[in-house]
N, C-alpha and C positions, 0 to 999 in steps of 0.2 A: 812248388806247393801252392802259391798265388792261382798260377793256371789250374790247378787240380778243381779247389775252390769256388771260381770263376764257373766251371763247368759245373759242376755238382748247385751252383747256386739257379742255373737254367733248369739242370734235369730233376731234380728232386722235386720242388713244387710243382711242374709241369706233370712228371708221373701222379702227385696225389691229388692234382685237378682234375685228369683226365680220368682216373680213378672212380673218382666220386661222382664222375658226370655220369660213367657209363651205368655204376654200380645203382645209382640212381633214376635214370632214364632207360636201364634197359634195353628191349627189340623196340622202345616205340621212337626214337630218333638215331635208327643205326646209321640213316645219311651222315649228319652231325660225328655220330659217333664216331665212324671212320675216315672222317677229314682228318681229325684229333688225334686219330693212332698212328696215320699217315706221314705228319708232319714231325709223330715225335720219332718214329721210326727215322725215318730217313733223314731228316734234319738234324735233331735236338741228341739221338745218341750216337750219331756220325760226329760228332761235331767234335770231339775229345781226338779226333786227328787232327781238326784246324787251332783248335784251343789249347791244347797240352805239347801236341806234338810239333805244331807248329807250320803245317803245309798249308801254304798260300793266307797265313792269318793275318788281318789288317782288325783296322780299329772298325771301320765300316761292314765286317765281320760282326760284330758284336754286337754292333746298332741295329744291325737285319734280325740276328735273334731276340732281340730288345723288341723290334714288332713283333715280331710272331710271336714273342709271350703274350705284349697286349693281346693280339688278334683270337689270341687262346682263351684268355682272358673273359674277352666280350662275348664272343661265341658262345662259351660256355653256360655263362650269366645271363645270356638271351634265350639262349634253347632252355636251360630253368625256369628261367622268369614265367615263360609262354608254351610252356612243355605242353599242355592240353593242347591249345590249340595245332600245334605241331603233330601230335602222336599219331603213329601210324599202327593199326590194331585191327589186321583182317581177320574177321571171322572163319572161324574153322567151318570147313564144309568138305564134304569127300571129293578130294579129286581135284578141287578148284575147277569145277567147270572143265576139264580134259580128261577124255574118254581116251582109250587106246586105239581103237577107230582112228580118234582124230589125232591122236599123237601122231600114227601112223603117216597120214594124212600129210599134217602141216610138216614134219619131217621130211617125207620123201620132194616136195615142192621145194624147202630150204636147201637141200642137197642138190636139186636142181638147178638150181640159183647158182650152187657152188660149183657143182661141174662145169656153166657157162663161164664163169670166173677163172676155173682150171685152162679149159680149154684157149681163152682168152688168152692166157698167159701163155699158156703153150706155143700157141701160135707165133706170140712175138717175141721168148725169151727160150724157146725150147721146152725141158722137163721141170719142173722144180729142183730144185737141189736135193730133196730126198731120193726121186729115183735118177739121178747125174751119174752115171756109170765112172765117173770120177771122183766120187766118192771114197771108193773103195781102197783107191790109191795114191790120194791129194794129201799132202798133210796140212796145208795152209788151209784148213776149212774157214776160217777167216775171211780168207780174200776172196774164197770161192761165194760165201756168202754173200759179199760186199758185190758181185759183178754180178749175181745171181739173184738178188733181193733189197740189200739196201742202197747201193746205188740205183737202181733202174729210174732213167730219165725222164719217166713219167710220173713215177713215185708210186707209192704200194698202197694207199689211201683203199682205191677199188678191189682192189688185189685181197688185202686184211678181209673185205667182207665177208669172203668165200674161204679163207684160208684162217682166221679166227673167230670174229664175230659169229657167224652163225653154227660155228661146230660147237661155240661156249653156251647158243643159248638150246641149241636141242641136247647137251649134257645139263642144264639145269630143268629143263621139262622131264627129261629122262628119270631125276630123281623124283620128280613131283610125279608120276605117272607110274615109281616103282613099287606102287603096291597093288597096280593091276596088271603087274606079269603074273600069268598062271598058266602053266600048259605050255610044252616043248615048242608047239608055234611062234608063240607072242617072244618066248625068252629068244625065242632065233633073229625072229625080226629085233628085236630090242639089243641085242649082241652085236646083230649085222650093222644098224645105224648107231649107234656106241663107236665099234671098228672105225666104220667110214669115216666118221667126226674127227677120232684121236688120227688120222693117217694123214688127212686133211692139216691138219693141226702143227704136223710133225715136218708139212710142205716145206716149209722154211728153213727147218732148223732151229728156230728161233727158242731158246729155254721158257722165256716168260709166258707167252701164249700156255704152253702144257700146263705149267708151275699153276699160273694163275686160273684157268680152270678146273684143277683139281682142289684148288682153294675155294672156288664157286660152288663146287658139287658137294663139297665140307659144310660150305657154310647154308647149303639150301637146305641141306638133309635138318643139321641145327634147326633152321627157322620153322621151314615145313612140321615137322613133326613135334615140335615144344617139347625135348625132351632133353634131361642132362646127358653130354657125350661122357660114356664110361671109358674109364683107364685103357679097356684090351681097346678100344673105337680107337681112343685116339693113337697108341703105340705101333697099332697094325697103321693107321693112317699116316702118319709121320714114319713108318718103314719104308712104304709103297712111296711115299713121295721122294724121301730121300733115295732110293733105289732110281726113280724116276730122273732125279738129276745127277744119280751118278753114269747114266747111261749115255743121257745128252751131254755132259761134259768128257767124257768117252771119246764120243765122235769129233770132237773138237781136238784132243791132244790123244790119236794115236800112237802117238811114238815114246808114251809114259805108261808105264805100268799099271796094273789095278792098283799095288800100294801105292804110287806114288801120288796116284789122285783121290786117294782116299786122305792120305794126307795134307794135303792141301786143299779139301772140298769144305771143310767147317771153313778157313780163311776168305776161301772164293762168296761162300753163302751170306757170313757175315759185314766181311767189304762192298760187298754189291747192296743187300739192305742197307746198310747204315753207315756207310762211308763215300760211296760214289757223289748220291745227291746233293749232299752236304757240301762236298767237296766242290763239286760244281760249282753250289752257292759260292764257294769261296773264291774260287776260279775268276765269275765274272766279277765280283768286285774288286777283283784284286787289278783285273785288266783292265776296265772300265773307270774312268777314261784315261788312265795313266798312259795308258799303251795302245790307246785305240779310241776313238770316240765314238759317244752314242749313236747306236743304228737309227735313232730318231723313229720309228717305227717299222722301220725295214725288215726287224726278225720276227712280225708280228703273224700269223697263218693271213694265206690269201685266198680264204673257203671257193674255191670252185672258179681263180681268175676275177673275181670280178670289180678286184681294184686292178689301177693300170699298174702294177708294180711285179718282180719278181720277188719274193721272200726269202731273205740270206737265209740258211740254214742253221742255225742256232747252234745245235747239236754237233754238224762237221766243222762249222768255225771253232768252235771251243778243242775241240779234238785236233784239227788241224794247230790251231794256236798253240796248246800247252805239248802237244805231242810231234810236230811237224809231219804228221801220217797223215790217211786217210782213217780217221775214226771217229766214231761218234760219242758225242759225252754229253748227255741229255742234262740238262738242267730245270730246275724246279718254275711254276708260272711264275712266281713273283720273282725269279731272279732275271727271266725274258723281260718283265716290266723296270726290272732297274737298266738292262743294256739298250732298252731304248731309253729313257725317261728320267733315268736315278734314281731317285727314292721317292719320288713322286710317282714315277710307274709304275713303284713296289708296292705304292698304298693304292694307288686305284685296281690295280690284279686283287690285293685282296680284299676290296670292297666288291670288286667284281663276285669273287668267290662267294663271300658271304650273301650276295643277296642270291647267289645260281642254290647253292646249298639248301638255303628256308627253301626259294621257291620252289623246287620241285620237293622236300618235303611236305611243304603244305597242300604241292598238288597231288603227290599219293595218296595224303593223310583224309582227303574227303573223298576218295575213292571210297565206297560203299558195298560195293559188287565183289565180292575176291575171288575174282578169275586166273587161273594161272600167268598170266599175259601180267598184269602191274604185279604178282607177286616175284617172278621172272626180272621184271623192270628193276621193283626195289632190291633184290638181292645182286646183280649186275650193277646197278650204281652204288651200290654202297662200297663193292669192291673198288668203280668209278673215282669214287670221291677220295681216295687216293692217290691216286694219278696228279691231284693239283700239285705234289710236293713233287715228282720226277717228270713232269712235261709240262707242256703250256694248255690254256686255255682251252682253245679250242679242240686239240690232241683229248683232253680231258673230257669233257662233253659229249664225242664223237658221235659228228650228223651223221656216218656210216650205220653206227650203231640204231639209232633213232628210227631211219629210215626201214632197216632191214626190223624194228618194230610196227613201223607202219606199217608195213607189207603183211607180217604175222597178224594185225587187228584187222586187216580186210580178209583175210584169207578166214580167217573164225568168224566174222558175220558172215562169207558165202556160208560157207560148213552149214554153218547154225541155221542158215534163211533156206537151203536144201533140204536138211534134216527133218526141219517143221515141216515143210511140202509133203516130204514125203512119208510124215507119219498121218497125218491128215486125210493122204490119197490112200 
């Protein structure tokens, strides 16, 4: 009963904070706002397995959720405080600056990109695991995964660009662009780079990638058109999704029946949101430094080599640790900052956070111009700003990401610096 209490004493005010933030602020700080559903998601109502039930609960358990209420806290009270200056409110204009020309356009180039990335891979690891003629007959798609993608010795960093990144962000132009399909041509080409994207997407295996750009294409459609999603939107949307993971989880266990993973798919969906992360959390404190000591900054990312260090792996240590396998158990930034640091690393991760948070909402927020390109940006990180509760820092941020932006803001001033030419001449 204590334990029940205990929990309910975190999650109750923490839901009618988060509540009132968003009820109140809106689309104008949905950065902010989805650090806040991120943290409660996967931390705060995960947490009734470490707190109630008791796996891996320590008293430094408790103290970690004790910051991140402050950290909820302040966040909240500062994004109120200074909500104007923050708010992000692009004006409505047809199209946002993207013609189907140029959809066409900056798409076939993205795909481009991707196919060099395919091909790359090809070269050095074979097919992707989708089209692995062993598929068909492996039942361990696990391990095949693991030799086929998550281990690869180079690591998948470049890899994701081609095979998520950029299939996520021509499905969110897609939406922005879907009210200039008209005519059997436009919807073929529009179907055909749709296809390529989800195929591309599917390279892996990987469930999240799919999941989470069909959460992108949900929530642009929302943002884009300022309109309340109606009951049949969302019950067909939530069919098509859940169908979507029942298909991928399929390929994973074919030696279970349809019922048998229908029955256990609500478990698999709600353990993986709100039990894994948490649990992780609990994980490393529990080990840290009982059973191990501080990596001192060794599990921290090593963007591109250019410290002299190799970067322990966070994710297969914890896996390897509590499991003695080869698996991955990704852990939240600020619990990478307590396994180097303690709880000293835990506060600067989320000071870290909070200032990454404002600043790039302050820098959308005087964006002026609403081109597809920052509306694209802000609906991709705000799904981003979730990510600070299930990976680290840098992971979160993602220069891949950034980059494969940078590339799309050049490729639209060519466009655009042509087009003028050639209406001129």
């Amino acid at each position: 009963m204590v334990s029940i209490l205990l929990y309910l004493s975190f999650l109750v005010p923490i839901s009618l904070i988060i509540r009132y933030f968003i009820k109140r602020t809106g689309r104008k700080l949905l950065l902010v706002s989805f650090l806040l559903i991120g943290l409660f998601l996967y931390i705060f109502v995960g947490s009734y397995k470490v707190i109630v039930l008791n796996e891996f609960y320590t008293s430094k358990y408790i103290l970690s959720l004790f910051f991140l209420f402050l950290f909820i806290i302040i966040i909240s009270f500062y994004g109120l405080k200074f909500e104007k200056f923050y708010s992000v409110s692009f004006q409505e204009k047809d199209y946002y600056g993207i013609s189907f020309k140029k959809y066409f356009v900056l798409s076939m180039l993205l795909l481009l990109g991707s196919l060099y990335l395919f091909l790359l891979y090809t070269s050095r690891h074979g097919l992707p695991i989708l089209f692995n003629p062993e598929l068909l007959f492996f039942q361990d798609v696990y391990k095949l995964r693991a030799e086929k993608w998550t281990n690869l010795h180079e690591g998948t960093s470049w890899y994701k660009l081609g095979f998520e990144s950029i299939p996520r962000i021509i499905i969110v132009f897609s939406v922005i662009v879907f009210p200039q399909i008209k005519g059997i041509r436009r919807w073929f080409i529009f179907i055909l780079i749709l296809s390529v994207s989800f195929i591309l997407l599917l390279c892996s295996l990987t469930k999240s990638p799919i999941v989470l750009s069909f959460f992108l294409a949900f929530l642009t459609y929302w943002y884009i058109y300022n309109t309340k999603i109606k009951i049949s939107t969302t019950l067909l949307s939530g069919a098509i999704f859940i169908l979507l993971l029942f298909l991928l989880i399929k390929v994973y266990h074919l030696d279970r029946t349809n019922s048998e993973i229908i029955s256990f798919l609500p478990e698999i969906v709600w353990d993986r949101i709100t039990g894994s992360y948490t649990i992780a959390l609990a994980k490393i404190l529990y080990i840290f430094p009982n059973y191990h000591d501080f990596h001192y900054g060794a599990s921290f990312s090593n963007p591109f080599g250019i410290f002299p260090y190799n970067p322990i792996n966070i994710s297969q240590f914890l896996g390897d640790w509590t499991n003695r396998r080869l698996e991955n158990d990704s852990p939240p930034s600020f619990a990478i900052g307590y396994a180097n640091f303690d709880f000293i690393g835990m506060i600067i991760v989320l000071i870290a956070i909070f200032f990454i948070v404002f600043y790039l909402q302050k820098k959308i927020a005087r964006v002026k111009n609403s081109t597809y390109i920052y509306i694209t940006f802000y609906i991709m990180y705000c799904e981003r700003m979730m990510h600070f509760s299930i990976e680290s820092l840098l992971s979160t941020i993602n220069l891949g990401l950034l980059f494969v932006f940078f590339i799309v803001y050049l490729i639209d001033i060519t466009y655009n610096h042509f087009f003028i030419l050639k209406n001129r001449t």
